[in-house]
N, C-alpha and C positions, 0 to 999 in steps of 0.2 A: 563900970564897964563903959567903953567908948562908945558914941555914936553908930560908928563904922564899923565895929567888932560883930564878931558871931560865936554866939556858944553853941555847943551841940553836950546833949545830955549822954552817958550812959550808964543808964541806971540798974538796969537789969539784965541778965545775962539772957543771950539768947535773941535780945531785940535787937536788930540792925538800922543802922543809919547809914540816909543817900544825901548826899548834897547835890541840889540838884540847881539849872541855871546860872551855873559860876562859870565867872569872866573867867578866861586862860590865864593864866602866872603871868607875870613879865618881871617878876625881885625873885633873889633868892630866895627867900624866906616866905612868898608865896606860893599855895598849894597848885599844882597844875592838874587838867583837865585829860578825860581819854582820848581826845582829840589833840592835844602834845603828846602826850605817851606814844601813842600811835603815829603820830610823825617821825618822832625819834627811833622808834622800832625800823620804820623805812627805809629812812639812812642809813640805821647801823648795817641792816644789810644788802643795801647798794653801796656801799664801801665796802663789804666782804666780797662782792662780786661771785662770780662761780654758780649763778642760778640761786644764790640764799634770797629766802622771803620773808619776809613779816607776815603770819596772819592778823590781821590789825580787825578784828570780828569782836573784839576787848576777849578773845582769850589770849592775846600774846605768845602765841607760839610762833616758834623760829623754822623757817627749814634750812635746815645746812644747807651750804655750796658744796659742790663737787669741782675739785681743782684735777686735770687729767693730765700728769708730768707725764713726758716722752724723754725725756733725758736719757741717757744710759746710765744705771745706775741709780736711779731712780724716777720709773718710769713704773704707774701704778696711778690710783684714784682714789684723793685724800678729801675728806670731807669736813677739812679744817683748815685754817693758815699754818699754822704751830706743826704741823704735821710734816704740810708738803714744804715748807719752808726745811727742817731736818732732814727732809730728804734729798734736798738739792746741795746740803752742806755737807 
């Protein structure tokens, strides 16, 4: 084993392992932290716009956006892209 490596056992069912004071990722190939998870949750939905939120609490839950078309023809309140996007098509 390297220097620098880490092993984690799991030997018995039922026992849980935390990693705990690890650096954030910067490779692909390393592990990230709930402090990136939760970043990226932010963004994803401040790029969806329409009031979506991260709850970034580490349970990762999403709140949909609410997109409000007035168009004629589709004019209604879609709680998706993919939604209000076929309705405008």
């Amino acid at each position: 084993m390297r220097a620098d490596s880490v092993s984690v056992g799991f030997g018995a069912g039922g026992l849980l392992r935390q990693v705990t004071n690890m650096a954030a990722g910067t490779m692909p190939t390393d592990a990230v932290d709930l402090a990136q998870l939760d970043a990226g949750g932010q963004s994803a939905a401040a790029w969806l716009g329409g009031g979506a939120a991260y709850e970034a609490s580490g349970t990762g839950t999403y709140v949909a956006p609410v997109y409000v078309l007035t168009s004629p023809g589709a004019a209604g309140t879609y709680n998706n892209v993919g939604s209000a996007l076929l309705a405008l098509d």
